[in-house]
C-alpha beads as a LAMMPS data file, in Angstrom:
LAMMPS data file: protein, C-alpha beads

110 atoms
109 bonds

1 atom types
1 bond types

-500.0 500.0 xlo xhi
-500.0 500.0 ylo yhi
-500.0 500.0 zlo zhi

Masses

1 110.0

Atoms # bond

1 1 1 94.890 28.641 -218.910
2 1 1 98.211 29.335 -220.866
3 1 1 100.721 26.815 -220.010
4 1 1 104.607 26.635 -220.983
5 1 1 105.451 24.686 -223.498
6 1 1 107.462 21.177 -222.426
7 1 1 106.646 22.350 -218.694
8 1 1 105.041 19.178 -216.991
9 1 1 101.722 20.023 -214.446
10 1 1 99.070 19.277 -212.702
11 1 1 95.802 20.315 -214.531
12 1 1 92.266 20.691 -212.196
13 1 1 88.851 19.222 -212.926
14 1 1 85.743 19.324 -211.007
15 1 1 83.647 16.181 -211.839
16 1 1 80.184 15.735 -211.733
17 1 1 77.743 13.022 -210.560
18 1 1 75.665 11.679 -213.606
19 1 1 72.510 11.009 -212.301
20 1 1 72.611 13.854 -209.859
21 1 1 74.845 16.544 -210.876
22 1 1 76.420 16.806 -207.830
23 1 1 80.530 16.522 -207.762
24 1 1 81.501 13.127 -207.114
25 1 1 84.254 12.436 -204.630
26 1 1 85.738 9.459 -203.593
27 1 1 87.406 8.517 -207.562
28 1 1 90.445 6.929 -207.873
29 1 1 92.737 6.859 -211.245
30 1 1 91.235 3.080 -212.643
31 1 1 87.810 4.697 -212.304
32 1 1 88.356 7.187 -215.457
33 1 1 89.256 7.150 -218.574
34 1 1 91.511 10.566 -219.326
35 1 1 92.065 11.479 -223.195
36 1 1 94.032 14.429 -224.720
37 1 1 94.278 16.243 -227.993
38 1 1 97.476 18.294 -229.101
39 1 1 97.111 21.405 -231.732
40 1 1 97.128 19.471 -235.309
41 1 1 96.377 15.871 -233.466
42 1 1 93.281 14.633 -235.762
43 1 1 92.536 12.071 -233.100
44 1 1 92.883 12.031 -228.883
45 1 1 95.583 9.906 -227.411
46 1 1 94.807 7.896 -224.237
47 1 1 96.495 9.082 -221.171
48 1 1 97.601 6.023 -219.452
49 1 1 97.177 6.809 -215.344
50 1 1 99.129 5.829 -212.370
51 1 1 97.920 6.067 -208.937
52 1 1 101.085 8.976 -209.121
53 1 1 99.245 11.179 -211.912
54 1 1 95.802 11.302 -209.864
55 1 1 95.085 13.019 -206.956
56 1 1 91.638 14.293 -205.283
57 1 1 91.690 17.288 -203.995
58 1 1 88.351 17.863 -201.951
59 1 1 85.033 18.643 -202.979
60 1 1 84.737 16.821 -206.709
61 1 1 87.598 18.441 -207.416
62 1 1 90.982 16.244 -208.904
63 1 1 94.315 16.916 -210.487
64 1 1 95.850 14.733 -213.439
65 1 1 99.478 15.010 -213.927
66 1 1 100.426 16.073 -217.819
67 1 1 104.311 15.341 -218.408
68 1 1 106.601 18.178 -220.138
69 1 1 106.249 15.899 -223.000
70 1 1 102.487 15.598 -223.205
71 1 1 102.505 19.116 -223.567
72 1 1 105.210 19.858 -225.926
73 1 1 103.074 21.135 -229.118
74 1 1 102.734 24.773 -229.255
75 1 1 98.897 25.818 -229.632
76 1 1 95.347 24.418 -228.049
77 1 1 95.660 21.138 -225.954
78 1 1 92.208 19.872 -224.911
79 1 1 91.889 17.027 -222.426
80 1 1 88.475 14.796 -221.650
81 1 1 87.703 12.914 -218.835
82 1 1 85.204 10.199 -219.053
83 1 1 84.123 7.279 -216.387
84 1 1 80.954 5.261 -215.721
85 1 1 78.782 7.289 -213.346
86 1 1 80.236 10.809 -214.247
87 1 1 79.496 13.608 -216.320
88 1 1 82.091 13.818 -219.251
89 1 1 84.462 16.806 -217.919
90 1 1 86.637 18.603 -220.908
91 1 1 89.146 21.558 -220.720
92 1 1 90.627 23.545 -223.421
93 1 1 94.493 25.360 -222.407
94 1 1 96.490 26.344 -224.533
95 1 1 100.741 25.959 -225.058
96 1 1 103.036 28.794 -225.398
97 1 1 106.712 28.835 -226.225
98 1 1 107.861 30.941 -223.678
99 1 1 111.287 32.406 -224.517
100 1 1 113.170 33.840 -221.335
101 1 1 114.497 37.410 -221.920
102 1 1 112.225 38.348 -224.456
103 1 1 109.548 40.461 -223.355
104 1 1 106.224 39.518 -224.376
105 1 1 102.430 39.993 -223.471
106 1 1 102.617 35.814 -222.487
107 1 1 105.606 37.112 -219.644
108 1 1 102.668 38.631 -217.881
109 1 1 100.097 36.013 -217.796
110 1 1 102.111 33.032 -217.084

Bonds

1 1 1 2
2 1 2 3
3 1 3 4
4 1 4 5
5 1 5 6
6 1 6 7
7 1 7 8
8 1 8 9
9 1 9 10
10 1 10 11
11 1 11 12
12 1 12 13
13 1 13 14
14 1 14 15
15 1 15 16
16 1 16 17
17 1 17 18
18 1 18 19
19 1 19 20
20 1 20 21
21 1 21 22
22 1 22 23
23 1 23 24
24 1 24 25
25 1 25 26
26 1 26 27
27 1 27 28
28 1 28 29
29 1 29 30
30 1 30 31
31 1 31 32
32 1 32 33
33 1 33 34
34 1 34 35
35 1 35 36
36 1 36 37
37 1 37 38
38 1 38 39
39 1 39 40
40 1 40 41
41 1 41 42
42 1 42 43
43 1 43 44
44 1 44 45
45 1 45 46
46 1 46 47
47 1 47 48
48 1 48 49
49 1 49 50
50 1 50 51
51 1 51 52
52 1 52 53
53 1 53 54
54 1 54 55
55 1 55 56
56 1 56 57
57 1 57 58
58 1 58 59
59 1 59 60
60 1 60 61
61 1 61 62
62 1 62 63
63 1 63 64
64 1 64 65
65 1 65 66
66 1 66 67
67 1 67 68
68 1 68 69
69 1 69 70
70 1 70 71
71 1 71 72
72 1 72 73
73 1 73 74
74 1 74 75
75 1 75 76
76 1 76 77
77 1 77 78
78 1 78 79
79 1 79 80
80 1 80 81
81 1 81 82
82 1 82 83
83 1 83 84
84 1 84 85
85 1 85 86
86 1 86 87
87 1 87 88
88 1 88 89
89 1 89 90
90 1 90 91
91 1 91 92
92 1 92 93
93 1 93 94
94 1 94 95
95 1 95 96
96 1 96 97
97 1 97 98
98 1 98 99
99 1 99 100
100 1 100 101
101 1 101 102
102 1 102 103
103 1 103 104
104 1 104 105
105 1 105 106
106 1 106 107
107 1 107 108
108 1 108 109
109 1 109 110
């Protein structure tokens, strides 16, 4: 997914049941562990949750909130979910600098 630079968001993740492999509902934010990588970051940085930046959303599916500052680096911004019991779920995006007025191919897609 292409996502504006410095724009805060919501970001989806199905998660998965370890010993089944069926999604796993019923999670709240202290049962994960949520770690994120910026373009040029050698190591993740630990995304410290709030019961505010966690939300289920039916199914095995959640959203983590990502402030405008989390994703201020221009490039690919993985993220990794981890938590006893779950499959590890990962996501690769990636940041644009979107400039208003000039017309690009990102205008389009985002």
């Amino acid at each position: 997914m292409l996502i504006r630079k410095g724009h805060a968001r919501w970001l989806m993740y199905i998660i998965t049941d370890a010993t089944t492999g069926g999604r796993k509902t019923g999670l709240t934010y202290t049962d994960i562990t949520v770690k994120y990588k910026k373009e040029g970051q050698f190591t993740e940085t630990e995304k410290i949750l709030t019961g505010n930046d966690f939300r289920e959303i039916g199914n095995g599916k959640y959203e983590i909130f990502f402030t405008g500052d989390e994703l201020d680096t221009v490039g690919v911004f993985h993220t990794e979910i981890t938590g006893t019991g779950i499959e590890p779920a990962t996501r690769e995006d990636y940041i644009i600098d979107f400039v208003r007025g000039v017309p690009t191919i990102w205008e389009n897609l985002v």
